[in-house]
MARLO-532737 format. One record per residue: residue number from 1; y, z, x of N, C-alpha, C in turn. Coordinates in steps of 0.2 Angstrom, whole numbers, plus 5000, padded with zeros to 4 digits. Layout:
<nodes>
  resi  nnorth   nup  neast  canorth  caup  caeast  cnorth   cup  ceast
   NUM       Y     Z      X        Y     Z       X       Y     Z      X
...
</nodes>
This chain:
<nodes>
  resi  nnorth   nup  neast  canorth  caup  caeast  cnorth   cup  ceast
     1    4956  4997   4765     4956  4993    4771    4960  4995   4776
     2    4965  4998   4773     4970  5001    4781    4967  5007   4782
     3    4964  5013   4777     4962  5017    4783    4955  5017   4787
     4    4953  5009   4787     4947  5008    4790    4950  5005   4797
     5    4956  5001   4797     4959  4998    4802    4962  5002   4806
     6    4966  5009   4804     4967  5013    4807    4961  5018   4811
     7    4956  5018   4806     4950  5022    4810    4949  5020   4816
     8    4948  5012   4815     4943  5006    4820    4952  5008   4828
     9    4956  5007   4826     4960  5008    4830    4961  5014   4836
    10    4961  5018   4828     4958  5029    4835    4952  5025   4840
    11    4947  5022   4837     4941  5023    4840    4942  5018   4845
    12    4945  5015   4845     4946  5008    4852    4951  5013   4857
    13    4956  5016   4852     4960  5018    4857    4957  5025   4863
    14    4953  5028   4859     4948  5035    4863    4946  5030   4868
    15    4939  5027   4866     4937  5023    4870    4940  5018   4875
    16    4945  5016   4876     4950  5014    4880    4949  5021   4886
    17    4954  5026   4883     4953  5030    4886    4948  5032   4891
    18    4944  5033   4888     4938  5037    4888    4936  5032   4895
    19    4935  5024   4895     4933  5021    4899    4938  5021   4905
    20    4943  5020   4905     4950  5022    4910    4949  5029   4915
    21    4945  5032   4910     4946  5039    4916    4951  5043   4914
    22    4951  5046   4910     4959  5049    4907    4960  5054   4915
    23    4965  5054   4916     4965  5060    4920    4972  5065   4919
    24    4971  5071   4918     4974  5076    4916    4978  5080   4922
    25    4977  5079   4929     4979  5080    4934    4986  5080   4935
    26    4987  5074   4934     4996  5074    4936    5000  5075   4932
    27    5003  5083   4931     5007  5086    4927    5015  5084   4932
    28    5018  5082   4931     5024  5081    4933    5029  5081   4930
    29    5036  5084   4930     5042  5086    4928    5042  5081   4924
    30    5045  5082   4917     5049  5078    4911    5056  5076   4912
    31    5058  5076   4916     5066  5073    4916    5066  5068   4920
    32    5073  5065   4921     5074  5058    4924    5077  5060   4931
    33    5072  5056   4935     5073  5056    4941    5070  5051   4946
    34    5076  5049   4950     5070  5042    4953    5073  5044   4960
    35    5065  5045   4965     5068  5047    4970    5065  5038   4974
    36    5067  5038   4980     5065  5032    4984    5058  5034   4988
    37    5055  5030   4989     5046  5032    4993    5047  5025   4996
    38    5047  5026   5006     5046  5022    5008    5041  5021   5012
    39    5037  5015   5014     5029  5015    5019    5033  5014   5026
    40    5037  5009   5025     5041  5009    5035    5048  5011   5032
    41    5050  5011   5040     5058  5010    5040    5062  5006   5036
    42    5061  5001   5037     5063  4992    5036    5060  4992   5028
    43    5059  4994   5023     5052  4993    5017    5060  4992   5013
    44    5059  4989   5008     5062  4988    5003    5061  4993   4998
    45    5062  4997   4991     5062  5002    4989    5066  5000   4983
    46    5062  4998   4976     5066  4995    4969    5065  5000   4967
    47    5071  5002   4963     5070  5009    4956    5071  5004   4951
    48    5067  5008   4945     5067  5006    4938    5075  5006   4937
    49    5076  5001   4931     5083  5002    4927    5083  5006   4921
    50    5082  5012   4921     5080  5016    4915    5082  5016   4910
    51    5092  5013   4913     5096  5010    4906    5094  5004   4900
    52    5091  5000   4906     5091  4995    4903    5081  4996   4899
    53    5079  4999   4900     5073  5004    4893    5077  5007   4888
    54    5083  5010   4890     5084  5015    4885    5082  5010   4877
    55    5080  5015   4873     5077  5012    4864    5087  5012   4862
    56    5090  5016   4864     5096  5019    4859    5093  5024   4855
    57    5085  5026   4852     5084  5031    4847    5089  5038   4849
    58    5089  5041   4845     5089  5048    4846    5080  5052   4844
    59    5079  5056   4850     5074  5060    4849    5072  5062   4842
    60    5068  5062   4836     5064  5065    4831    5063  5074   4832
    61    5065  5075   4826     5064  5084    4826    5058  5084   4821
    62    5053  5086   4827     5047  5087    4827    5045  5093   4820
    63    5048  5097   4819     5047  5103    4814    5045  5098   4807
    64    5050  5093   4807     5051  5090    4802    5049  5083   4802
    65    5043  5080   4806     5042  5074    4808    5037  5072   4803
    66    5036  5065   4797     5032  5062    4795    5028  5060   4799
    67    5023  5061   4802     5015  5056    4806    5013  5053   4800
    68    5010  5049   4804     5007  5043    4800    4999  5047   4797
    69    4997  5052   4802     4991  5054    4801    4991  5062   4796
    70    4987  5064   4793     4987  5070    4790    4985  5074   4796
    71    4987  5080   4796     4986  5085    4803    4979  5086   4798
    72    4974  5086   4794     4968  5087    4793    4961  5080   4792
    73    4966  5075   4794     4964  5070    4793    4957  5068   4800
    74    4953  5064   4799     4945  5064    4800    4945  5061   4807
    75    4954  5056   4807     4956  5053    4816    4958  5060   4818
    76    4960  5063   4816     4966  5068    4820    4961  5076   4822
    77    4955  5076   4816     4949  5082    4819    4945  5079   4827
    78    4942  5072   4823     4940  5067    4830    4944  5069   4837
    79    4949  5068   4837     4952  5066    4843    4955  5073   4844
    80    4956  5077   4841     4957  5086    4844    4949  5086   4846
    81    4945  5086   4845     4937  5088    4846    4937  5083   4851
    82    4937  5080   4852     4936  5075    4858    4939  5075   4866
    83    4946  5077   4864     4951  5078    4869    4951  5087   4871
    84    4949  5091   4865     4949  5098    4867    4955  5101   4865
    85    4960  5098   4860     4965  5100    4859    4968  5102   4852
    86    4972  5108   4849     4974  5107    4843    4975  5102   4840
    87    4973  5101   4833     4976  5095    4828    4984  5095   4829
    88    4988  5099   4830     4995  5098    4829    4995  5091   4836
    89    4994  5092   4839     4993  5088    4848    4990  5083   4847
    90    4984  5083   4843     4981  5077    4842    4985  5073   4839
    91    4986  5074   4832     4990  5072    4827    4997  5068   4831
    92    5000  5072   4836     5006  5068    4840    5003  5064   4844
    93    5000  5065   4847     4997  5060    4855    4995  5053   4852
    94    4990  5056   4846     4989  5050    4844    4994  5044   4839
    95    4999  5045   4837     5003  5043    4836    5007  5037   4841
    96    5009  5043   4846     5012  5042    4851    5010  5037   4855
    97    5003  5037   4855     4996  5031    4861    4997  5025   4857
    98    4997  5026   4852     4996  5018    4848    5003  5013   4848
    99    5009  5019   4848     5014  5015    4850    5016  5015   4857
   100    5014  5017   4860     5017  5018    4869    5015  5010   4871
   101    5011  5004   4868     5013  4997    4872    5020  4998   4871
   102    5025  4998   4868     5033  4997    4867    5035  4998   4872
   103    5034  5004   4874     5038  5009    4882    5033  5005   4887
   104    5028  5003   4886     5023  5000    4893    5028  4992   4893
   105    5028  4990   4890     5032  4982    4890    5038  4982   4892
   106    5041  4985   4889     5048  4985    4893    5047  4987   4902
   107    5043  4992   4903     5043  4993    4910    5040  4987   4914
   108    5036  4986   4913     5031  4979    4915    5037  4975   4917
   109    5040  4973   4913     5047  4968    4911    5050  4967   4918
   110    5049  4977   4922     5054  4976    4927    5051  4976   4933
   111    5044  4978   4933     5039  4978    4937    5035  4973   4940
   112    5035  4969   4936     5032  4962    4937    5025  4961   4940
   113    5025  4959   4948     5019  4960    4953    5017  4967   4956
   114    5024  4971   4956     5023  4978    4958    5018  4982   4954
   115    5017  4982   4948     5013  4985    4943    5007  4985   4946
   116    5000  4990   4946     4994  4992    4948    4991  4993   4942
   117    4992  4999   4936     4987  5002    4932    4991  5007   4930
   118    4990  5008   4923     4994  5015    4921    4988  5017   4914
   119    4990  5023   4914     4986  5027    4910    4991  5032   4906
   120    4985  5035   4901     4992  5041    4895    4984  5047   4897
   121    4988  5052   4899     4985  5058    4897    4984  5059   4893
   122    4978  5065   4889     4977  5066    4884    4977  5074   4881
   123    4983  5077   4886     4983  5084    4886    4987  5086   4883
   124    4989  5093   4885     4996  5094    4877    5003  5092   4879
   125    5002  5089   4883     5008  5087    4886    5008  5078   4887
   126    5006  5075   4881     5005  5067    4884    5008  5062   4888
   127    5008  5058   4894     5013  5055    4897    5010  5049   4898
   128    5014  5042   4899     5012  5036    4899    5012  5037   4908
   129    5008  5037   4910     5008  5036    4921    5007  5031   4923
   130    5013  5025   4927     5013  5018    4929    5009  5019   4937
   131    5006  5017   4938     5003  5016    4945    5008  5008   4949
   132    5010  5008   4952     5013  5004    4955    5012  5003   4963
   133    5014  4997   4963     5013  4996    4972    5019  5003   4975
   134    5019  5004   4985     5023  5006    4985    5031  5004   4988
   135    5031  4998   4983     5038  4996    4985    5043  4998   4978
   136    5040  5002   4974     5044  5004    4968    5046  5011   4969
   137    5051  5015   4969     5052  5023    4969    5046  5025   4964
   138    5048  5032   4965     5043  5037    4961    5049  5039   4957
   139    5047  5041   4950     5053  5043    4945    5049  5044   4938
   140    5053  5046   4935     5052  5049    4927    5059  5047   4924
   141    5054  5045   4916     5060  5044    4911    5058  5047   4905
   142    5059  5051   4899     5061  5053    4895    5063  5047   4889
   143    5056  5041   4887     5057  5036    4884    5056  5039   4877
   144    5061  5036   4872     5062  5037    4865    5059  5032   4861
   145    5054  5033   4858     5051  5025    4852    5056  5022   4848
   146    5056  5016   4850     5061  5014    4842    5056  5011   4836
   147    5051  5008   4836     5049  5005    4833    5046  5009   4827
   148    5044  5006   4820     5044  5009    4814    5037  5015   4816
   149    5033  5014   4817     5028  5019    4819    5027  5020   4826
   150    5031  5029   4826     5030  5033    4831    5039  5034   4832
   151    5044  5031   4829     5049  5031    4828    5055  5038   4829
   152    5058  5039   4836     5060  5044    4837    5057  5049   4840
   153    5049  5047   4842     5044  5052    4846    5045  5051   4855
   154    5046  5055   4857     5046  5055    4864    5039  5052   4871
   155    5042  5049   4874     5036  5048    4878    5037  5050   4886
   156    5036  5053   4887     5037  5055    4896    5033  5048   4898
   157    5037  5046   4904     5035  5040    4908    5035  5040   4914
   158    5031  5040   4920     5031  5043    4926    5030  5037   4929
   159    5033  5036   4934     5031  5030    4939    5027  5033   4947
   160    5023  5032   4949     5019  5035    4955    5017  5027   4959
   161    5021  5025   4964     5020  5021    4968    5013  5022   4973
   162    5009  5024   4969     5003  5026    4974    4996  5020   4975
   163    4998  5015   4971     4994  5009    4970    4985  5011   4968
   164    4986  5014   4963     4979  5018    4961    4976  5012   4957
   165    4972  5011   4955     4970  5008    4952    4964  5013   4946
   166    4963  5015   4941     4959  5019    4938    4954  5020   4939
   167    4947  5025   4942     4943  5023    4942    4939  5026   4936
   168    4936  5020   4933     4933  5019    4928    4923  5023   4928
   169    4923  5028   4924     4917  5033    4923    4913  5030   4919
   170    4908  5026   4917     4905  5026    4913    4902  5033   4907
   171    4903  5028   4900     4902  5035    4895    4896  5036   4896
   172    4896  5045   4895     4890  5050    4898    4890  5052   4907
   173    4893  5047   4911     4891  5047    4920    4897  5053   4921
   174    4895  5056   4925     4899  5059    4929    4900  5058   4937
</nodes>
């Protein structure tokens, strides 16, 4: 029964994906930085409270990290073949995607109306990308998971005040 609820789960989470548009374009520094972006002079201009996300985790050493998934497991072939990516990447990302609501919620929390549309990349380098109105700064955080699965895995978190909204490809359309 669980490995069939974790299957039905990869497969909603790709397709999520898949129907969002993953886009793999926006490679952006992994460190914390919040610069201000303004439209006029006069604009208002919120930064996240990054403190107040902090999990408290300490970072997980990944050499020695349990996944929930086997690196030869039938999710983790799937979504390497699908994404393009080694199983070692698969194995994290997915991971990684299934707990990233944590890190999305706390930000919301702070975003409120501001918030547009965010997305996770699916490259070797995973990032959660907030799309926000442009009265939010642009910035990155370096989010730590607390929670029992995915615990100690890092999430880069990108804020891009560009008010994007995803556009959405139909499966097969280009």
């Amino acid at each position: 029964m669980s490995k069939r609820l974790i299957t039905m789960l990869i497969i909603t989470t790709a397709s999520m994906w898949a129907l969002a548009g993953c886009d793999n374009s926006a490679d952006t520094a992994n460190k914390n930085t919040d610069t201000a972006v303004s439209t006029t002079d006069s604009a208002t201009v919120n930064t996240i409270d990054w403190s107040a996300m902090d999990s408290g985790e300490k970072p997980a050493d990944l050499t020695n990290y349990q996944y929930p998934f086997a690196l030869d497991s039938q999710n983790v072939r799937d979504y390497a073949e699908y994404f393009k990516v080694d199983n070692a990447t698969a194995q994290h990302n997915l991971t990684v995607s299934m707990a990233s609501n944590e890190a999305l919620s706390k930000a919301l929390d702070q975003l409120s109306e501001s918030y547009v549309s965010h997305e996770l990349t699916d490259n070797k380098d995973i990032k959660l990308i907030i799309h926000t109105t442009p009265d939010i700064a642009a910035g990155s955080y370096d989010y730590v998971l607390e929670g029992d699965f995915g615990k100690g895995l890092v999430l880069p978190i990108v804020i891009m005040p560009d008010g994007v909204k995803g556009n959405v490809v139909p499966h097969g359309g280009s």
